[in-house]
Each structure stands twice: as structure tokens, then as C-alpha cells.
N, C-alpha and C positions, 0 to 999 in steps of 0.2 A: 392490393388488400391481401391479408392472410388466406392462403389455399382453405377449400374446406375441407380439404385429405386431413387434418389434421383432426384427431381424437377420435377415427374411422367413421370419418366423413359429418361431424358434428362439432362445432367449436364450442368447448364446454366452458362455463364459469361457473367457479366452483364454489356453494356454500358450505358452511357447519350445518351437524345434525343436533349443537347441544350435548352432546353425550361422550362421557371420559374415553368411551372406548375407542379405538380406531373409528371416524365417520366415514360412510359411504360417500363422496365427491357427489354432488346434484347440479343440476343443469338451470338457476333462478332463472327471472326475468334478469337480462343485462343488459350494458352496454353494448353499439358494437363493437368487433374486434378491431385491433391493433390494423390501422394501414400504414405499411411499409412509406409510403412516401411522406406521409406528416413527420415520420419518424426523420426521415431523412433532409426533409427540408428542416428542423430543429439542428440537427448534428449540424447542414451547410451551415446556417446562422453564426449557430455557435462556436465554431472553427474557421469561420471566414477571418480573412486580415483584418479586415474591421475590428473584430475583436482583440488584435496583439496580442494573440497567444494564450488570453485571460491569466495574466502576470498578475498575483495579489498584490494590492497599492494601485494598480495603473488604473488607464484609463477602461480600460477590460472586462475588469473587475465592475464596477456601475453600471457600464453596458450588459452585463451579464446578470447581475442581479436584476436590475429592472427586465430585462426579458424574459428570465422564469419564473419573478412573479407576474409577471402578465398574462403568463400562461398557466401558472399556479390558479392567479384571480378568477380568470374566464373558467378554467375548470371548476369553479366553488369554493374549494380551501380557502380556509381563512389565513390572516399573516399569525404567525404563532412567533414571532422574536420581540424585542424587548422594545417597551412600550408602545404597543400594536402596532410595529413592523415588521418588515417581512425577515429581519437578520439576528441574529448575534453577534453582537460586536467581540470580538478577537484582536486580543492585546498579543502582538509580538515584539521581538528586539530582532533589529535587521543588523546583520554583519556586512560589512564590505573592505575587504583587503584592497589596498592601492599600491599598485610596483611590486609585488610580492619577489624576491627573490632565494633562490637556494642552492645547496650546496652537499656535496658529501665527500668530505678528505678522507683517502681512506690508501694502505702501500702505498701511500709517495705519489697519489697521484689525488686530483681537485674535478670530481665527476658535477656538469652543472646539472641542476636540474631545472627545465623550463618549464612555468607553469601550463598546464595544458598538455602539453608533450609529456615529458618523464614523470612529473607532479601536476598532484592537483589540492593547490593548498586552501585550507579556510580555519575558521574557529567560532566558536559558538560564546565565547567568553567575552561577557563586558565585561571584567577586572581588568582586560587587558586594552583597553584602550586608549588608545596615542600609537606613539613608532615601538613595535616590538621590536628585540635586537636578538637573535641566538646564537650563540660565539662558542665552538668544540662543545656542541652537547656532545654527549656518548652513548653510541648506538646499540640497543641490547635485542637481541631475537627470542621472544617469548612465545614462538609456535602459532596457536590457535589463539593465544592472548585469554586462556580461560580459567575461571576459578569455579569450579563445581563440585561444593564438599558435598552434595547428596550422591555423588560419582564418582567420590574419593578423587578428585581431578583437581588440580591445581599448577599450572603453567608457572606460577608467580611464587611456589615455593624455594626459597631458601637465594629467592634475589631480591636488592633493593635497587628499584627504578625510578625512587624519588626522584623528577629534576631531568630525567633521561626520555631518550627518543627510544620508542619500543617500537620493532618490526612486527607486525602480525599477519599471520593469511586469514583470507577470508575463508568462510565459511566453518562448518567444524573438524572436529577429530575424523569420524565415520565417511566424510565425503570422499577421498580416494579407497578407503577400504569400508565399505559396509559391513563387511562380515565380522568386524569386532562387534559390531552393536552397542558399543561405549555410550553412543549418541543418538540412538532411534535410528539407528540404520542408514538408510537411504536418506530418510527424512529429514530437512533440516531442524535444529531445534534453533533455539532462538539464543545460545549462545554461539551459532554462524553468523547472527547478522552484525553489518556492520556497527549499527546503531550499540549494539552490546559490546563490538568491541573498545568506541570510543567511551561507554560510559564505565568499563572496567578497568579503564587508563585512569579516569579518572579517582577512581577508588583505592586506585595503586598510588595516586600521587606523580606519574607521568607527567615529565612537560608537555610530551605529545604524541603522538602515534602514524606511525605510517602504514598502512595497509596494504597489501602486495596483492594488485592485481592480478586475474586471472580469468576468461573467460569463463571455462566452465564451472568452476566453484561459485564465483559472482554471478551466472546465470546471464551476463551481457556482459558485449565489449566495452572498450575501452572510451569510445566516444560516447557512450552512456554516463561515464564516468566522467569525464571531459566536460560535457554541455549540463551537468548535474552541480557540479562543484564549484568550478573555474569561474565562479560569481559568486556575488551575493547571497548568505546566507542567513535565513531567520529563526529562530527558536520563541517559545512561550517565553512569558517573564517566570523564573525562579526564583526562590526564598534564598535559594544558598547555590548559584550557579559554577563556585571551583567545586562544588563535592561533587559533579557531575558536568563539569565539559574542563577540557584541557586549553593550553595557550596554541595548539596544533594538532587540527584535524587532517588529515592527507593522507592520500595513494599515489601510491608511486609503481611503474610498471613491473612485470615481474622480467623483463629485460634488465631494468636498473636492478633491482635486488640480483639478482645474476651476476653481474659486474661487479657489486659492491662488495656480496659475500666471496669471487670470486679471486678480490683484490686483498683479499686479509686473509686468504687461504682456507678459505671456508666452503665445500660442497652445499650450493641451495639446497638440491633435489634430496643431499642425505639428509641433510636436516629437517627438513619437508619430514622424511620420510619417520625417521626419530621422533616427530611431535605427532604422530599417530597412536603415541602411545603414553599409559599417566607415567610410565617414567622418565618420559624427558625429563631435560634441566637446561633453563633458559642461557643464554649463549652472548657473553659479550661479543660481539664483532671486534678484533682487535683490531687497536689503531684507529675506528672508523669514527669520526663527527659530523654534526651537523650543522651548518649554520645556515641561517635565515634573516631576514627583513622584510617589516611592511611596514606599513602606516595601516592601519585600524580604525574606519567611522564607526561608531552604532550610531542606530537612532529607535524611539522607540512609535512604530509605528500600529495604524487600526488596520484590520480588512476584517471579512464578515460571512458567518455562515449566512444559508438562506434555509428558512423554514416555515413549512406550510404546516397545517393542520387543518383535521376534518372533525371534527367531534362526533365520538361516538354517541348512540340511542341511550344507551342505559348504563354503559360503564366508561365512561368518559375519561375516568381515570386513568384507564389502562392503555397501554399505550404499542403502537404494531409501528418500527420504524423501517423505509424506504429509504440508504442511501447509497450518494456517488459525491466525488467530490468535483469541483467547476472550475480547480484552478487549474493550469498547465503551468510551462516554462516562461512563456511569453516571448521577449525578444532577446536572442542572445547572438551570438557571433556566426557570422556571415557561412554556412556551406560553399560547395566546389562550383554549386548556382546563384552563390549570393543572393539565398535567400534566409534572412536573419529569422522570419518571424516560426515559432515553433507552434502551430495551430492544435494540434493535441486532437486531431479527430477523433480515432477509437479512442487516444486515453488523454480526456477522455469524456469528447459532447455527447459520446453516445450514453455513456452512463447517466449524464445530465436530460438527453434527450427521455430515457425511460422513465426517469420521474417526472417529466411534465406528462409523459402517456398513464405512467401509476396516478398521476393527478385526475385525467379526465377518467379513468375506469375506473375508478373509484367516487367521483364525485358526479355520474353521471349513474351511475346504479342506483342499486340501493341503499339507503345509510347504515352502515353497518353497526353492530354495538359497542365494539371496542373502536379507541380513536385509531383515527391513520396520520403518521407524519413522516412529510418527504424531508427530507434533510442535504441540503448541500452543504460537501465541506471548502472549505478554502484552505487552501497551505498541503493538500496531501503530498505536494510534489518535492516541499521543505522537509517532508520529513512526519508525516500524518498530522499536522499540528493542528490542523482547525478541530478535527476529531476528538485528538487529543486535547485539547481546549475545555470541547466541549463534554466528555467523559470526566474532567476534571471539575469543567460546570454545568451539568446536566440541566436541559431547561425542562423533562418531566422525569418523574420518578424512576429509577432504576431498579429499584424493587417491583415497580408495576410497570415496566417495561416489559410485556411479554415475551417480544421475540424482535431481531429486524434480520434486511436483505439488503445485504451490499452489492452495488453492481462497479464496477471497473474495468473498462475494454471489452466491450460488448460483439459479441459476432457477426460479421459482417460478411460469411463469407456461404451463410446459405443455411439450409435445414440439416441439420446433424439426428442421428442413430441413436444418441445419446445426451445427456448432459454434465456437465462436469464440473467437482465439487473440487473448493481448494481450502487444502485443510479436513482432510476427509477422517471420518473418525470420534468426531465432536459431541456430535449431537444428536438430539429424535429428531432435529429438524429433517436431516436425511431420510428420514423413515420415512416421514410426508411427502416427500419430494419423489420418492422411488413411487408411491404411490399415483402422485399426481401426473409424472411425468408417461405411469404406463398409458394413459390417458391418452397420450399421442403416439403413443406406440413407440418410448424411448425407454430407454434403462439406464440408470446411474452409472457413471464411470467417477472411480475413486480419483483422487491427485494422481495427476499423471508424472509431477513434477516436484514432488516431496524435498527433494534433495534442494530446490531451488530456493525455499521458505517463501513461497507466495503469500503463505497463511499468514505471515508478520508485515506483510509488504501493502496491507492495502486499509481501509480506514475502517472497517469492522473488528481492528486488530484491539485498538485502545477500549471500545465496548465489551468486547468480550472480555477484555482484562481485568471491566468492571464487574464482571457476570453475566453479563446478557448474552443469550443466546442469539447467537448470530451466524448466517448463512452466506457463503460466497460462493452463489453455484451459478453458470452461464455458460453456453457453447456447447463445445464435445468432441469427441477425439475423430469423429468420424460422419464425414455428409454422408447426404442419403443417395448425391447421386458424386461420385468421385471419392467415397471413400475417406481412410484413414491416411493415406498419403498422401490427399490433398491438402488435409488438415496443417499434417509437418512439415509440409512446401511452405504453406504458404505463412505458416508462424515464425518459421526459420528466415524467410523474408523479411518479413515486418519487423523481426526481432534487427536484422542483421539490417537494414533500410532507410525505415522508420521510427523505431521506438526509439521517443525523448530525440526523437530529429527534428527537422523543418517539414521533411518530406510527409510527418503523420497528419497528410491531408483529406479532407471531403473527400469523396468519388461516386461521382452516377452511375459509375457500373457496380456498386457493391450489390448484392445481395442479400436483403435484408428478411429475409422472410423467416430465416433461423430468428432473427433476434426480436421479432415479434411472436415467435413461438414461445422464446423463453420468457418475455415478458405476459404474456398469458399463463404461462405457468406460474411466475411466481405472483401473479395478480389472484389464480383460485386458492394459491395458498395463503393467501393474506388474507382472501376474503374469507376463506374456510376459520381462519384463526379468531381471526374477527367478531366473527355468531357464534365464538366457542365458549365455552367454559377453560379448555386448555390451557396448561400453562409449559414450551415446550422445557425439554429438560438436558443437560450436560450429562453425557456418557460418565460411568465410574471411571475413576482414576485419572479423568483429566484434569489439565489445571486449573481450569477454571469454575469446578463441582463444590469445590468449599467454598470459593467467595460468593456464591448465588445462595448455597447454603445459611447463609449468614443472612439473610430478610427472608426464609421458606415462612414463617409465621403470617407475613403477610400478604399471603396468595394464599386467596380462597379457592 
């Protein structure tokens, strides 16, 4: 069970006072606190092989729904999905490449590339269904791959890539140089991520896109990349899916780009260095093409959020969202231990596991006035889609969405100093937080990792894009007993080990008492929202202050 050193020596749950102004935190009648080992036997469950990995479509997936509503159930919450069940049905199209091969002729020489090794090919396009053929496309280096007329930036001036294979690196302009500030500095913006750059291929008319690995820009290796792609891939259904996916999506190593540009007489690193700035100018690779072949299934297939609901006392309408998303990798290609199945421990049953505990502290207290609903997503691992799905089909109002809390890879590794926000900068919801958390005697630490784009990487990303205020704060840069270098050991591990491995397995010897810390904290901040009149707010000048703007009339 949770120490009672925490909140000096008292475990606070925390109400509203009612009142606009900052409230005092109070101490209600509550539930008990968070124990460490329910938490823990939920994560073994839910990341045991039994479940395969919880792969959207498989068998995983039903085993895994039925499990959090049963612990949904027994907490109180009612099924709040469609036609009083516990889900959202979630329409996707599954892509799967067969024999995928490729190729880059470039000075007289035929570089192959192997899927998984040098490439990692996919595509998101059902137009292109049946045997794709690509025969000498032509290879063009368009930098950052970006068009930013608010930033006088545009990569894509004064070339046409209709038809063509464009090279791009990852991440933005600012990541090897911060100090221009072109692109928010350190921080990534969201025309780093990957995601932006295949949809700007598409905009351009690209046949397709290569993306040039690199650890540090991408923020993970290569076998990240590898166990992410080198399969089947799903997307939402689209109204008009060429204006927004290409006939090839792929990365390819930044050894192969080395080679390629090195064989047409082209310096990488100068050119690298050249698109740090708006006056590059995109770069035929001379001589270089491409060719490809696959065979192309789609099919269009269900999988399904899970969601609970608690109905608020008096404003029922209003709504305080809890999410994580339930799906992992599932089963994919064998490690050095032959073992295939990718169980997703931290990323991510623990995220899952917090909302069956937000289910019992909430549904074992008191009833709050505004509603609570936990939200599991499916597909975050495809690409945020279940999120996105549901942002797209909201099942309560977005306008009366007051605020939510995303969890994704939860702390495992003990009680931290602090807690840590990603995407720092956003919101008043931080204000609360810095509050709530002196409470246990922490103090906010901003993104420590700005440059990486956490803040686009996780399923709070598509809500906030609707408006809603949304929080992705858990962990911290530093335990209470081992410090700030324990922290980087052991992330640098997990990163370099585990993450989107086989290896991101259960473990009895975790330390769970940090992540029932943070889950107490953000359980008084929900409850505090909850008995509130508040409505939280988006900082000036961010992006997301004028699309909330857009329904203020209807928040009283």
C-alpha cells in the first residue's frame, strides 16, 4: 500500500471549494488509497502472453475488453458505448504488404534494400490495391520535407515532386541547431513528426516518401522503427484518402542515405546542414531511382474503444475525461530469445491498469457532480487512431468536455521529487497540478524532452486538437531515493531494451509506489474539477486557444 510519508504524513483526496478562484485542496471522506499490488497484479494480467500482446482484431483485444469492464463493472461505472455497451466500435482499413521488395540504382551501382534492415516499407492507401510496380522513380531531397508559410519556410519551393520519391529527415529545421529558433527551439513542433511528413508528401503529390533515420532526431532506434512498420498497417476510413496518404510510406537507415547520396556525389551531412535553413532548395539526387514491388491486401476491418461512465450529481452533462490506450504491438517477429509476443507492460497495461484504479476511487467515493469517464483507446500504436476516431466521433460533448488526463507509460521505477509534464506550457491545467502535487512535497518539472515531440506522440494529441484541455503529466526527472541519475539510467534502458520490444515485460520487482502517487494526484485533481464550477483554460497564443474559443458561449 501507498507510504503515508506522502502529503506530510496524511493521504489527501482532494475536493472543489465551488468557487472561480484558486480552491484550497480539502481532505473529504474517501476511498482508500491506491495499493501498489492491485495495481500490479492488473498490469501482470494485462501484459501476460495470454493476452498477445493486445494486437487490435486478435484474440487480445476481447480478452482485454472484457477484463476492464469487469473491473470497470465491479467499480460502479456504468458501459457508456454504443447501445449500452461497454465499447465504441472503430472502423479501420488494415494494410498488409506481401514480398515487399526494393531497390535504389543510383552511379552505376543497384543498392538493395531489405525490408526491415535498410527499409521499412508500408502504405496507407487503399487506391493502391492489387501488385504495386515502381520502375526508375526519381529521387529528390527535400530536407525537413516542410511547408510553413506562417514561417516564411517552404522545403517544396520551386520543385515539382509530382510522381517522385522524396527523401526527408526526421524531425525539424531547429533540432541540430536550436539557436535559430525558426521552429520553437529545442521543442519539437509538429512539423518534425513523422506523421506530418507523410501527410505533406501527400499534399505535394508524391508518390512516396522515404524518411531517413536517425536516433536522436527520431528519439528511438532503429528497431523501434523495424517492429513499428515492417507489418501491417491500419488507418481510419477517409472521404478522400490520395489527398492525404501516398502509394509509399518508408524509412530507410541514415547509413543507406549515406551511400545513396554518396554515390551521386552528394555530401549527406552538407546537405543535412544546408536544410537548417529557409533558404535551401530541394536537391535532385542525380542518376538515383527507385524501384519497388508488392502485393497489397486491405481489408476493412472493427476493433473498439472501451468506455465507462460515472454520472455526475448535478451536471451530468459535463464531462472530466481519464485516458490510456489498451492496444500494444501484439505478435510480431521473433527477438535474439525467440520471443515473438510484444506484451506492452509499461506501454502500456500500466496506463490501462490506472483507469481501472481511477474507476474504483471514483466510484467508491463520493459522486461527484460533474460526470467521470475512463476511456480506453485502441489503435494508439497504429498511429493514435482509436483517439482519433473518436475526436472525430465524439460520444460526449466537446464543448462540455471540461478537461481530461492522459496516462501512457506509467512509472514504475519508485517515488520521484517531482512530476513531469509533456508538452509543458499549455494549460492552467499545470497551475493545479503544481498545486496539487506540493501536496506531497513535489514540484513540476517542465518537458524535459521538448525536442523529442512527446506532446504529438500520445492520444491526448487528437483531443486537444479538438480543444480540450488535456494533461499528460506522470513520473519525474528524479527519485526520492537515487536521484536524477537513476531516472536517465534507467529510461535510457528501457528506451534502448524494451520500448515496442518483446522484452517490455511485467516485473515483481518494480516499484510501484511513485505510480500510485501520481495516480492520487491526478485522482484529487479530477475530483477537485469535478465539485467545481471551473472550466480549465488553454494558455494565450497556443494552438489550440481559438478552437476552444469557438463553443466559450456555452460554458457557464
Amino acid at each position: 500500500m501507498i507510504r503515508s510519508t506522502l502529503a506530510g504524513g496524511a493521504l489527501l483526496m482532494l475536493a472543489a471549494c465551488g468557487t472561480p478562484q484558486a480552491p484550497e485542496p480539502m481532505a473529504p471522506a474517501a476511498p482508500a488509497p491506491t495499493q501498489t499490488v492491485v495495481l500490479s497484479e492488473s498490469i501482470r494480467v494485462l501484459a501476460s502472453d495470454e493476452f498477445g500482446g493486445r494486437g487490435p482484431t486478435s484474440e487480445g483485444e476481447q480478452m482485454t475488453v472484457d477484463y476492464v469492464s469487469r473491473q470497470w463493472a465491479a467499480a460502479g461505472f456504468e458501459p457508456a458505448g454504443a447501445n449500452g455497451s461497454w465499447v465504441q466500435p472503430v472502423t479501420l482499413r488494415r494494410f498488409e504488404m506481401d514480398a515487399p521488395e526494393a531497390s535504389i540504382s543510383v552511379g552505376g551501382r543497384m543498392i538493395r534494400l531489405d525490408q526491415g534492415e535498410e527499409i521499412t516499407m508500408s502504405t496507407r492507401l487503399p487506391d493502391a490495391d492489387g501488385r504495386v510496380e515502381m520502375d526508375g522513380l526519381p529521387l529528390v531531397f527535400v530536407g525537413y520535407g516542410t511547408n510553413a508559410p506562417e514561417r516564411n519556410w517552404n522545403d517544396f519551393d520551386g520543385i515539382d515532386v509530382r510522381g517522385k520519391i522524396i527523401v526527408v529527415l526526421i524531425n525539424d529545421a531547429d533540432f541540430e541547431a536550436p539557436g535559430l529558433n525558426t521552429f520553437n527551439g529545442a521543442a519539437m513542433t509538429y512539423y518534425g513528426r513523422w506523421t506530418y511528413k507523410f501527410e505533406e508528401a501527400a499534399r505535394q503529390g508524391a508518390a512516396g516518401v522515404l524518411i531517413v533515420h536517425e536516433d536522436d532526431p527520431a528519439s528511438y532506434g532503429w528497431s523501434t522503427v523495424r517492429n513499428s512498420w515492417a507489418q501491417a498497417q491500419f488507418d481510419i476510413e477517409r472521404a478522400d484518402p490520395a489527398s492525404e496518404r501516398t502509394v509509399l510510406e518508408a524509412w530507410i537507415t541514415r547509413d543507406t542515405a549515406v551511400e545513396v547520396f554518396a554515390q551521386a556525389g552528394l555530401d549527406f551531412d552538407a546537405l543535412k546542414a544546408q536544410a537548417r535553413t529557409p533558404e535551401f532548395q530541394a536537391v535532385e539526387i542525380p542518376g538515383a531511382t527507385f524501384d519497388a514491388s508488392y502485393q497489397l491486401t486491405t481489408e476493412t476491418i472493427q476493433t473498439a474503444n472501451i468506455v465507462g461512465r460515472l454520472p455526475g450529481t448535478s451536471h451530468a452533462d459535463e464531462t472530466i475525461l481519464f485516458t490510456a490506450h489498451w492496444d500494444h504491438i501484439g505478435i510480431g517477429q521473433p527477438d535474439a530469445n525467440g520471443d515473438a509476443i510484444f506484451n506492452g507492460a509499461v506501454d502500456n497495461a500500466t496506463g490501462v491498469a490506472s483507469l481501472i484504479e481511477f474507476a474504483r476511487l471514483f466510484g467508491s467515493g463520493p459522486r461527484p457532480e460533474r460526470s467521470i469517464v475512463v476511456l480506453a483507446f485502441t489503435a494508439e500504436e497504429k498511429g493514435l487512431l482509436g483517439s482519433e476516431f473518436y475526436a472525430a466521433n465524439p460520444m460526449f460533448d466537446p464543448a462540455l468536455t471540461v478537461a481530461g488526463f492522459n496516462f501512457d507509460g506509467m512509472n514504475v521505477l519508485g517515488r520521484m521529487t517531482d512530476i513531469s509534464v509533456t508538452g509543458s506550457g499549455y494549460s492552467s491545467l499545470e497551475v493545479d497540478l503544481a498545486r496539487h502535487a506540493a501536496l506531497q512535497g513535489r514540484t513540476v518539472a517542465a518537458d524535459t524532452e521538448p525536442q523529442a515531440g512527446y506532446y504529438f506522440r500520445s492520444d491526448h494529441f487528437p483531443l486537444a486538437n479538438r480543444g480540450i484541455p488535456m494533461l499528460y503529466a506522470d513520473g519525474g526527472t528524479a527519485l526520492r531515493v537515487g536521484g536524477a541519475e537513476a531516472v536517465r539510467a534507467a529510461s535510457a534502458d528501457y528506451r534502448a531494451h524494451r520500448y515496442h520490444q518483446a522484452d517490455d515485460e511485467w516485473s515483481a520487482d518494480w516499484d510501484l509506489e511513485g505510480m500510485a502517487e501520481d495516480i492520487m494526484l491526478m485522482y484529487g485533481m479530477g475530483l477537485e474539477l469535478a465539485n467545481s464550477r471551473e472550466w480549465p483554460r488553454w494558455n494565450d497564443g497556443t494552438e489550440f486557444q481559438l478552437i476552444r474559443a469557438r463553443t466559450d458561449d456555452r460554458r457557464q
